[in-house]
C-alpha positions in Angstrom: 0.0 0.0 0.0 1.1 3.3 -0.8 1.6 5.9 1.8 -1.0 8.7 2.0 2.0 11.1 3.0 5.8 10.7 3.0 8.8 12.5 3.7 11.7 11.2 2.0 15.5 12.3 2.7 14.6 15.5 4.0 16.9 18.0 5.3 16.6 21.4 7.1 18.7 24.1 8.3 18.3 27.3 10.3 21.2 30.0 10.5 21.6 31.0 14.5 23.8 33.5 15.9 27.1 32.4 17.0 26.7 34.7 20.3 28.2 37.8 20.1 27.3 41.1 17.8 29.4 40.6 14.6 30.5 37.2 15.6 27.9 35.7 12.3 26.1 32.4 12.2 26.3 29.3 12.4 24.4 26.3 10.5 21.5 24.0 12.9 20.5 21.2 10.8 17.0 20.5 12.2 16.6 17.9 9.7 19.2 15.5 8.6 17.9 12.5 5.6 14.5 12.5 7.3 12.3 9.6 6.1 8.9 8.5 7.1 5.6 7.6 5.7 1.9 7.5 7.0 -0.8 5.4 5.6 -3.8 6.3 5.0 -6.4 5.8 8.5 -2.9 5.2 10.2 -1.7 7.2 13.3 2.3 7.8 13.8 3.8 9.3 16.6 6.8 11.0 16.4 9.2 11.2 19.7 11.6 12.7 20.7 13.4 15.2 23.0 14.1 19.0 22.3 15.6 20.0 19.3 15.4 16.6 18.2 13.6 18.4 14.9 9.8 16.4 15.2 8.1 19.9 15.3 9.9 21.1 12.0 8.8 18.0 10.3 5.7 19.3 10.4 6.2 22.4 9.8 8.0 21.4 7.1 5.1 19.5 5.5 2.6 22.2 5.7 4.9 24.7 4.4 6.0 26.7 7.1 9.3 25.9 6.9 11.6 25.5 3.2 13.3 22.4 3.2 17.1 22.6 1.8 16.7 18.9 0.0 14.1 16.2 -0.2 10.5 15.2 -0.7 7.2 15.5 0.6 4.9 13.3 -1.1 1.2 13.2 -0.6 -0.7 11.0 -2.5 1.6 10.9 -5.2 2.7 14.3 -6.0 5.6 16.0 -4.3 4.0 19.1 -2.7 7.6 21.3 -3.3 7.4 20.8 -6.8 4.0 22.3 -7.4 2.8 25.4 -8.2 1.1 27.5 -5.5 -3.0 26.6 -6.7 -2.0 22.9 -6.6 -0.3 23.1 -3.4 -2.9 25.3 -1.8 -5.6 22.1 -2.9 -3.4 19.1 -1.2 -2.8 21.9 2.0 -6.9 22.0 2.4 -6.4 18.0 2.7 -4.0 18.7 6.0 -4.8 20.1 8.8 -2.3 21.5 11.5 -2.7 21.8 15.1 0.4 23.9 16.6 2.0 23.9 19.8 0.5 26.3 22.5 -2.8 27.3 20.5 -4.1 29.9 22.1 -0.5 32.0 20.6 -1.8 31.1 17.5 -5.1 32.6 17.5 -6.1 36.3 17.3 -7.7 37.2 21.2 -9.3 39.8 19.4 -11.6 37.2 16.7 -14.5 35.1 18.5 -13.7 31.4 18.4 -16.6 30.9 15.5 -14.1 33.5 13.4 -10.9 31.6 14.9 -12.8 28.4 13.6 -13.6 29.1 10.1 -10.7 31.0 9.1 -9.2 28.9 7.0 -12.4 28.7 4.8 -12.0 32.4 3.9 -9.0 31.2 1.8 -10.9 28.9 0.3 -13.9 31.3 -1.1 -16.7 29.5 0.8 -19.8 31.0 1.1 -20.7 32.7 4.8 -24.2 30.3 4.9 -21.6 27.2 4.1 -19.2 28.5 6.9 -21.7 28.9 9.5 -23.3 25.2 9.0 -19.8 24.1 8.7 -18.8 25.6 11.9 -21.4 24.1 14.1 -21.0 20.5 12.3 -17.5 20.9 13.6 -17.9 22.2 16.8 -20.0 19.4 17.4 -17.1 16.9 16.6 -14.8 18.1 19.1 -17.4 18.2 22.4 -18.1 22.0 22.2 -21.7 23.7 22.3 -23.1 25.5 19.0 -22.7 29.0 21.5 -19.4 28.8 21.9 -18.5 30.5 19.1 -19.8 34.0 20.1 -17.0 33.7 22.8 -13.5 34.9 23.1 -10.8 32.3 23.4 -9.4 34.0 26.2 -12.6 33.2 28.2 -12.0 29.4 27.6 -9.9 26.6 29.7 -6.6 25.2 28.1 -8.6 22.4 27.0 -11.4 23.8 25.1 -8.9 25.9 23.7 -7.2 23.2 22.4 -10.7 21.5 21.2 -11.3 25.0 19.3 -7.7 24.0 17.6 -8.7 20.9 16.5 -12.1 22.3 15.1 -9.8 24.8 12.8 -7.9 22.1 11.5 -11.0 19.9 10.9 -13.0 22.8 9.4 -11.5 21.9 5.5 -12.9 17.8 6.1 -8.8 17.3 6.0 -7.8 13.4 5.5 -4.5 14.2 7.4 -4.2 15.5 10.6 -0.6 17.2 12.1 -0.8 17.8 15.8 2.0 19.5 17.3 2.4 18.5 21.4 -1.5 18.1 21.6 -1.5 17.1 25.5 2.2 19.1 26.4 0.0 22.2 28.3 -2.9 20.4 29.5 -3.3 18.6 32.9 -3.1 14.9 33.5 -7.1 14.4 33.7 -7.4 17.0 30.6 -4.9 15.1 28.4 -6.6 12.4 29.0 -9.8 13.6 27.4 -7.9 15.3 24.6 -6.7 12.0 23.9 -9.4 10.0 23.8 -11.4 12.6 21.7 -8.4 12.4 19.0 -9.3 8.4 18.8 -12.9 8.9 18.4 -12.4 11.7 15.6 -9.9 9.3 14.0 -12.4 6.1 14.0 -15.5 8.2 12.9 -13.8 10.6 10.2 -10.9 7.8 9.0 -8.4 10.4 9.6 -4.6 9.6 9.2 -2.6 11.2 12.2 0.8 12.7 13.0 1.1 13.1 16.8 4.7 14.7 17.6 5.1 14.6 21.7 7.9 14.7 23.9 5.6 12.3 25.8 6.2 8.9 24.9 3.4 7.1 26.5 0.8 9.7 25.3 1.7 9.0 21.9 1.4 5.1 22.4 -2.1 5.7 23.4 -3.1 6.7 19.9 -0.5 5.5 17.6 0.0 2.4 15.3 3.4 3.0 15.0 6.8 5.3 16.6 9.3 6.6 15.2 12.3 8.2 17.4 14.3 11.0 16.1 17.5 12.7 17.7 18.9 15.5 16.4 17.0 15.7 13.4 17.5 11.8 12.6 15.0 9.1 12.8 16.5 6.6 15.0 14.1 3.6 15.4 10.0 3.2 13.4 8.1 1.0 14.5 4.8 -0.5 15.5 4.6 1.3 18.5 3.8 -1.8 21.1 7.1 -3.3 20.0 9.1 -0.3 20.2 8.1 -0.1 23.4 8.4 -3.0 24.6 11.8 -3.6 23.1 13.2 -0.7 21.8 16.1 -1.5 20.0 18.2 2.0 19.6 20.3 3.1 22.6 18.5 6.5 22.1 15.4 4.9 22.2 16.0 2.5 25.2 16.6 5.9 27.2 13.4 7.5 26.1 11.0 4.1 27.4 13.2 3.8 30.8 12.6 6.4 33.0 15.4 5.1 35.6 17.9 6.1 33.0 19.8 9.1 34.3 19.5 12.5 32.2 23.6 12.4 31.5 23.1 9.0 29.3 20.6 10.7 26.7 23.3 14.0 26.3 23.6 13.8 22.0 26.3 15.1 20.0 25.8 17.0 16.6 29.5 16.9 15.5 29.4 13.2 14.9 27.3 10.9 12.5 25.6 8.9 15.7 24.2 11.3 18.3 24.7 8.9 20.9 28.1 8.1 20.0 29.7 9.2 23.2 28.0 7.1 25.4 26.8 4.4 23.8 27.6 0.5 24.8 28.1 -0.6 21.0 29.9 2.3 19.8 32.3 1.3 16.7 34.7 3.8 15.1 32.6 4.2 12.2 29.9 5.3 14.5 31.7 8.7 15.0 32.0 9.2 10.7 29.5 7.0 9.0 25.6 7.1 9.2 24.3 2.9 9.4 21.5 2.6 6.7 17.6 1.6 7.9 17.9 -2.1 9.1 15.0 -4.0 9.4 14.9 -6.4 11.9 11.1 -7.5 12.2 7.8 -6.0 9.9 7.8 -2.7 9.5 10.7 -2.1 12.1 13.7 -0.5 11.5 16.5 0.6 13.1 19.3 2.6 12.0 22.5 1.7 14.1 25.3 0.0 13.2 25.2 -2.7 15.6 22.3 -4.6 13.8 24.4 -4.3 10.3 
């Protein structure tokens, strides 16, 4: 089966100060030969600590960010090589759920405006948008009223609710959600979750859950993947990534007696965990392993399974 999105060999970079006025910049790779596919009705979970480059793989496949190389293939047709009306067609297909979502709405809109903003783009009509909004608001748990309010008047959760009504709003077949749960309380992440499983079962959305949170993601993904430093590390189905995760990287994230010290990653050589890991070869420090796979759909990229 054919993936309904893919990323393949993609690389990013950001230019950073080097610290000091006139000092100039230095190169971040945030992405480095990222590839990864989702099915369609599948949910992956991408994991991973900070700066480990999850959140600008999305942001990277909705456009927010340029990628240097690679491809981001959605049904067939990378989106970079399109022109902007195709593009802006396969985008309405995708919908986005960012980090922190009350920064990403105005204060100053009511949550019905917030909510059917991205159908102005689109040229729907304002009787379309309105029976659109309250189909939507429906879906995510949140009375018709609501939208007369301002998002400021609302809890974290229902704030993030009215986030996953905007992406939603275009009927999107992909969803990208950015740290869903990251803000929210235990019993409020909980609820967040659970809705995201219903949508998924009764719209046959596909999902991409990025979370520092390993076992939130297990709840509603199929399959992992781990990334470090803007690598994928280990993909897998998720119950056998957890249950024997293979990567040193990836051992650290699923045991929490592991001390902080032992997850420390290096960007100056090809395996971030080259300084500390058990296995460690001298290739490790110069040469990147290729994917192994050592059971269905589970790879692994490290040397010592080579």
């Amino acid at each position: 089966m054919s993936p309904l999105l893919s990323v393949e060999d993609l690389y990013v970079a950001f230019r950073t100060p080097k610290g000091g006025l006139g000092l100039g910049y230095r190169v971040v790779w945030a992405l480095r030969g990222v590839s990864l596919g989702v099915e369609e009705g599948e949910s992956l979970g991408v994991v991973g600590g900070s700066g480990s480059g999850k959140s600008t793989l999305l942001k990277a496949v909705i456009g927010l960010v340029k990628p240097l190389k690679g491809s981001i293939i959605y049904q067939g047709l990378d989106i970079l090589k399109l022109g902007w009306s195709q593009r802006k067609r396969i985008l309405r297909e995708i919908g986005y759920v960012p980090q922190e979502p009350s920064q990403s709405m105005d204060p100053k809109m009511s949550v019905g405006d917030i909510v059917v903003e991205p159908l102005l783009a689109l040229g729907v009509p304002r009787r379309s948008q309105e029976h659109l909004l309250g189909s939507v608001l429906e879906l995510v748990d949140l009375p018709r009223e609501i939208g007369g309010r301002s998002i400021r008047e609302l809890s974290g959760g229902m704030q993030q609710r009215v986030a996953i009504a905007r992406a939603l709003i275009t009927k999107p077949k992909l969803l990208l959600l950015d740290e869903p749960t990251s803000s929210l309380d235990v019993s409020t992440s909980a609820q967040i979750l659970n809705l995201l499983k219903d949508l998924r079962e009764t719209l046959g959305l596909s999902y991409i859950v990025v979370s520092h949170d390993i076992d939130s993601v297990s709840y509603v993904a199929d399959r992992v993947a781990v990334m470090a430093l803007g690598m994928v590390v280990e993909v897998g189905p998720t119950d056998r990534v957890l249950a024997e995760p293979l990567h040193p990287y990836t051992r650290v994230l699923v045991d929490p007696e592991k001390v902080e010290e032992e997850a420390t990653l290096d960007p100056e050589v090809a395996c971030p965990v080259y300084r500390w890991c058990p296995w460690r070869e001298d290739r490790c420090a110069t040469e990147r392993p290729r994917p192994v796979e050592v059971g269905r759909r589970h790879l692994v990229m490290c040397w010592n399974y080579l």
